[in-house]
Short mmCIF file of the C-alpha atoms (twelve columns), coordinates in Angstrom:
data_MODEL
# 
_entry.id   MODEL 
# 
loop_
_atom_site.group_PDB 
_atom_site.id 
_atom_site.type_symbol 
_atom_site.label_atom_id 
_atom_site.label_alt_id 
_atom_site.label_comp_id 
_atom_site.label_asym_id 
_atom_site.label_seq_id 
_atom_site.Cartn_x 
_atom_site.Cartn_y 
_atom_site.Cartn_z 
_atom_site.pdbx_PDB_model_num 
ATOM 1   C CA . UNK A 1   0.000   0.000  0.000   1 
ATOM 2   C CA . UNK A 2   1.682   3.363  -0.879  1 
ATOM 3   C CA . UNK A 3   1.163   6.670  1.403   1 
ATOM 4   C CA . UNK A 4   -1.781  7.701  0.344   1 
ATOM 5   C CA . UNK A 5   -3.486  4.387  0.194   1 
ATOM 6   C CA . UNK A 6   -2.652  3.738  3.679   1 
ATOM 7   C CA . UNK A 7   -3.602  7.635  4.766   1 
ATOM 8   C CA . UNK A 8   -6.756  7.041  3.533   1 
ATOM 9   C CA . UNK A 9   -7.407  3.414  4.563   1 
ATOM 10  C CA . UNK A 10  -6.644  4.926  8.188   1 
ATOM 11  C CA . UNK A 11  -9.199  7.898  8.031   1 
ATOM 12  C CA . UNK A 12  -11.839 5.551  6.655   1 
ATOM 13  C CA . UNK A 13  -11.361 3.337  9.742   1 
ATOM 14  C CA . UNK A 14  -11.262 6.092  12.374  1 
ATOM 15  C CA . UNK A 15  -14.704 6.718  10.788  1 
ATOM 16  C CA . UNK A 16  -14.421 9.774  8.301   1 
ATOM 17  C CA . UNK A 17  -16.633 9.107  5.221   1 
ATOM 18  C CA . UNK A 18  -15.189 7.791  2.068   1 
ATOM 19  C CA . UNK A 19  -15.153 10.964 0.251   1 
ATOM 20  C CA . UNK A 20  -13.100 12.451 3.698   1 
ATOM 21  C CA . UNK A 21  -11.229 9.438  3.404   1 
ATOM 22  C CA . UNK A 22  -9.738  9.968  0.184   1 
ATOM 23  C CA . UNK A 23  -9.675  13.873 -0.365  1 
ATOM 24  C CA . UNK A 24  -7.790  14.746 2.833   1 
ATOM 25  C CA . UNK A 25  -5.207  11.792 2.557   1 
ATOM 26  C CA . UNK A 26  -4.135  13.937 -0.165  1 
ATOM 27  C CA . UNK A 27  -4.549  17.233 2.023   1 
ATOM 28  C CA . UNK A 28  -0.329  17.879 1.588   1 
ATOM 29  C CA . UNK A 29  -0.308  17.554 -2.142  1 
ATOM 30  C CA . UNK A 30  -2.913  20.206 -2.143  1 
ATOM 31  C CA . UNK A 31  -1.436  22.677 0.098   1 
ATOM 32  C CA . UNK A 32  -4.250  22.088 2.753   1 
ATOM 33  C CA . UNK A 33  -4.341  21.883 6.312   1 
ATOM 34  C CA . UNK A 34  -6.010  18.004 7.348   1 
ATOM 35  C CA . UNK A 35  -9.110  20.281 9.005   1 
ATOM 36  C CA . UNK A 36  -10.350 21.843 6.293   1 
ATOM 37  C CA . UNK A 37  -9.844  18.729 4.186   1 
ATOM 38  C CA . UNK A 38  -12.171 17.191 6.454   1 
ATOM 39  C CA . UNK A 39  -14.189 19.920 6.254   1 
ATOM 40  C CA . UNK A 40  -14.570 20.273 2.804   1 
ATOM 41  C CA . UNK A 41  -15.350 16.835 1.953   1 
ATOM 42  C CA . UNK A 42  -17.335 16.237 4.586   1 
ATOM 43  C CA . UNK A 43  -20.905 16.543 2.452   1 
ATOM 44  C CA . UNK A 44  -19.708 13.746 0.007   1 
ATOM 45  C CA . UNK A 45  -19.856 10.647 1.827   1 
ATOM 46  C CA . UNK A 46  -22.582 7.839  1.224   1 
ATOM 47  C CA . UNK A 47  -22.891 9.333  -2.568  1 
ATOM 48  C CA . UNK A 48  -23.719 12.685 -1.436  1 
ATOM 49  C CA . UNK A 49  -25.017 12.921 2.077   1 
ATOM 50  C CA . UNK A 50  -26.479 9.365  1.960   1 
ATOM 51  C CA . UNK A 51  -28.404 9.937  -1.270  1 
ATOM 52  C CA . UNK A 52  -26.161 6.876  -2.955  1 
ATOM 53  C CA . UNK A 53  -25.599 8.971  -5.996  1 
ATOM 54  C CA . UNK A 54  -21.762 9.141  -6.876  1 
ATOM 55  C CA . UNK A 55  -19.117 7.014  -4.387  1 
ATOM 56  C CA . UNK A 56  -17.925 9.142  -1.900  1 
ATOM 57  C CA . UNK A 57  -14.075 7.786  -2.769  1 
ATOM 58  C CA . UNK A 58  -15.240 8.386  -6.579  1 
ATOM 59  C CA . UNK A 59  -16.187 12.153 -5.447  1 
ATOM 60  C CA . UNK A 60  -12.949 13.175 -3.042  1 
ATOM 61  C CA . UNK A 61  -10.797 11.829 -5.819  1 
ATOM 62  C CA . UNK A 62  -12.308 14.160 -8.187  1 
ATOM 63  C CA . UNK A 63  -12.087 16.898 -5.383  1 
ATOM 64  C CA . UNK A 64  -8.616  16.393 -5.308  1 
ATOM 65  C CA . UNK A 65  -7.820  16.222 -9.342  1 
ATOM 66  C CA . UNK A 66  -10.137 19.632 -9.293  1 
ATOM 67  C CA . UNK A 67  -8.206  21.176 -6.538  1 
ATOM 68  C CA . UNK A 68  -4.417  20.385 -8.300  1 
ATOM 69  C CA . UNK A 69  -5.438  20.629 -11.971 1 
ATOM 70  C CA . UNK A 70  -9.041  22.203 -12.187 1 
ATOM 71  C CA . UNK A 71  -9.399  25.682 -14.198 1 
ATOM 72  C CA . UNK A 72  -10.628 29.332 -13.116 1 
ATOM 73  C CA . UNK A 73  -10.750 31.037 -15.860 1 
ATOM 74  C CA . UNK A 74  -14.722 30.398 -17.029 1 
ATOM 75  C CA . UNK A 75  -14.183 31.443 -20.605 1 
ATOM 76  C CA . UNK A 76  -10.701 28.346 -21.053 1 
ATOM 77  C CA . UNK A 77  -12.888 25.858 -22.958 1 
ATOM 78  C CA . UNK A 78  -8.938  23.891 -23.318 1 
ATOM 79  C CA . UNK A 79  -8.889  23.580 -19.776 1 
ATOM 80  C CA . UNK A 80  -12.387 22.368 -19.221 1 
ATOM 81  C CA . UNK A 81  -11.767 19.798 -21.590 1 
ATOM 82  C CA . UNK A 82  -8.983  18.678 -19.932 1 
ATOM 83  C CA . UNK A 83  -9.939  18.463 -16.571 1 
ATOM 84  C CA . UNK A 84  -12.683 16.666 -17.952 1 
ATOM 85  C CA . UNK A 85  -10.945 14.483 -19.720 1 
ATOM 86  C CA . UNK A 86  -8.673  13.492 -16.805 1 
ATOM 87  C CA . UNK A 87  -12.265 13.499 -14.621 1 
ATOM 88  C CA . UNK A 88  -13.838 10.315 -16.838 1 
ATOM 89  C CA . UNK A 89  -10.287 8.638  -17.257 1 
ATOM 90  C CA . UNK A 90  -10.354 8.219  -13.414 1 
ATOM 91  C CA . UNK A 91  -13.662 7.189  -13.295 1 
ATOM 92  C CA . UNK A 92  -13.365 4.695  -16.366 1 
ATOM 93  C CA . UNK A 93  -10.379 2.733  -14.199 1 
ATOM 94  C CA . UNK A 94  -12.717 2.975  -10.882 1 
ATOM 95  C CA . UNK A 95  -15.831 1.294  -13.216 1 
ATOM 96  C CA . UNK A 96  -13.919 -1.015 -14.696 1 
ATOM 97  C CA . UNK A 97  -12.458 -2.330 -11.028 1 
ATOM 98  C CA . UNK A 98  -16.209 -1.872 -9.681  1 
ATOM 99  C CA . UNK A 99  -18.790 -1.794 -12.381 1 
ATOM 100 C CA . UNK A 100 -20.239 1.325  -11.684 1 
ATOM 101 C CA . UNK A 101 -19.027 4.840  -9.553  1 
ATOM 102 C CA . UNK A 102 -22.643 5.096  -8.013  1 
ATOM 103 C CA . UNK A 103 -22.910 4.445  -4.544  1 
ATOM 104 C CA . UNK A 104 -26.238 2.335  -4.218  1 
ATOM 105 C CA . UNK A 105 -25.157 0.349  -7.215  1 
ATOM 106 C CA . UNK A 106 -22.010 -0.881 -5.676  1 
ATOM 107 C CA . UNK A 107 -23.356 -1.536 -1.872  1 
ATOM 108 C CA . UNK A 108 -26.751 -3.092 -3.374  1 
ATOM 109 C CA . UNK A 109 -28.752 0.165  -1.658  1 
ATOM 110 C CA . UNK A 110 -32.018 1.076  -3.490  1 
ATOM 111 C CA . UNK A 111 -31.416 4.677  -3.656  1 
ATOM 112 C CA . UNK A 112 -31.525 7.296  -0.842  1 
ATOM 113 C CA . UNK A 113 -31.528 6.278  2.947   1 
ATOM 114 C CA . UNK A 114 -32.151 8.430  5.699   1 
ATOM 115 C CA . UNK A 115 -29.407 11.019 6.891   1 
ATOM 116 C CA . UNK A 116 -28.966 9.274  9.941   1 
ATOM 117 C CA . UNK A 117 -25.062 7.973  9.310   1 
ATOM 118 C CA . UNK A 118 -24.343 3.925  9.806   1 
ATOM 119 C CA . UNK A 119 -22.871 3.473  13.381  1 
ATOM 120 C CA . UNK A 120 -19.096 2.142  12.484  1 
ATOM 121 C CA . UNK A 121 -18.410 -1.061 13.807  1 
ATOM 122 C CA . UNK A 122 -16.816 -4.098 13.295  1 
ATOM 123 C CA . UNK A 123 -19.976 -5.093 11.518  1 
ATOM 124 C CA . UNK A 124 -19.918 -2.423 9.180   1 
ATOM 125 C CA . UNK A 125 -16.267 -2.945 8.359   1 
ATOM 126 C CA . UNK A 126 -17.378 -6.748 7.740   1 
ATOM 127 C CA . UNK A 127 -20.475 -5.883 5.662   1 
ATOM 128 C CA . UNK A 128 -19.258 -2.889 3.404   1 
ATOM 129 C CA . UNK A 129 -17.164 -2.639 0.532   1 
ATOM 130 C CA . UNK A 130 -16.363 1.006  0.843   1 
ATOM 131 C CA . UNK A 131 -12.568 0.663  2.168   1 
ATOM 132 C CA . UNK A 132 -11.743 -0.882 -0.600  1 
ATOM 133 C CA . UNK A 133 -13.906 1.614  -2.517  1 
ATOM 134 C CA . UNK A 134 -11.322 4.104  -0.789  1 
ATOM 135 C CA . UNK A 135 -7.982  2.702  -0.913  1 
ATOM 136 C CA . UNK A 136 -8.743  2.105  -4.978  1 
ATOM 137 C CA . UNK A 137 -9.560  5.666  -5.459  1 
ATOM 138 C CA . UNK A 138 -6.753  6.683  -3.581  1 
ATOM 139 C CA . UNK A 139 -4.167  4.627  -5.434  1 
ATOM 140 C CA . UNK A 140 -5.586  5.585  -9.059  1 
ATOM 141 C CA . UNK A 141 -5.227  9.117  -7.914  1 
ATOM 142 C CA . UNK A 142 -1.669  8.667  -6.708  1 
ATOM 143 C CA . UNK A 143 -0.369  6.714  -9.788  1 
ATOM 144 C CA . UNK A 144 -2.388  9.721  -12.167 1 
ATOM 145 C CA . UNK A 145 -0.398  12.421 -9.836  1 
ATOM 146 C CA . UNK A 146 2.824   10.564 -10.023 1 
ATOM 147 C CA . UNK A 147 2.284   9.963  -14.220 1 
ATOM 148 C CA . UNK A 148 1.982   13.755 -14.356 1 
ATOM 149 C CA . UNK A 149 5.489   14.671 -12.930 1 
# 
């Protein structure tokens, strides 16, 4: 497991959501203090505040990729098109580990649940795929940062 695979395999199981999990283990890379990291991501997990809508790990990776190569100029069509571009090549290799980048369709949920979040226990660790959710999104991110140097 490489750095950021383990940073965010260790937030996930201290209980931050998946989209936490992922977008503040790169926190350092983006110049950003772990709190606001946190902070930030914080409305992503359970595909969106627990409407199952896009993964969590799916979302803070794309958080991060936003935050290190997004645009801010509205009118630079050339960078829209590649953050874009960069935006469906990371969720193309999460699909093709996973099938899909929407959270009810990989935990089997029919579609919103109520925003009360899932106590973490060892039960929840046993039942849910979402570490591995997060320590895949992590380590596509870090191998697409580390291609790009």
């Amino acid at each position: 497991m490489n750095k950021h695979e383990s940073l965010a395999c260790k937030y996930f199981t201290d209980g931050y959501n998946c989209a936490q999990a992922v977008f503040a283990a790169f926190a350092e890379e983006m110049g950003m203090d772990e709190k606001t990291a946190l902070r930030m991501s914080s409305a992503f997990g359970g595909g969106m505040g627990r409407l199952r809508e896009v993964c969590g790990a799916v979302s803070g990776m794309f958080m991060v990729l936003g935050t290190l190569y997004g645009y801010d100029e509205a009118e630079n069509d050339d960078a829209k098109k590649e953050l874009y571009t960069r935006v469906q090549s990371l969720a193309a290799q999460f699909r093709e580990e996973y099938g899909s980048i929407i959270c009810r369709e990989l935990i089997g949920a029919d579609g919103a649940e109520k925003p009360t979040p899932t106590p973490r226990n060892p039960e929840f660790y046993n039942k849910r795929p979402c570490l591995g959710f997060v320590v895949s999104a992590a380590r596509i991110l870090s191998e697409f940062i580390e291609n790009q140097k």
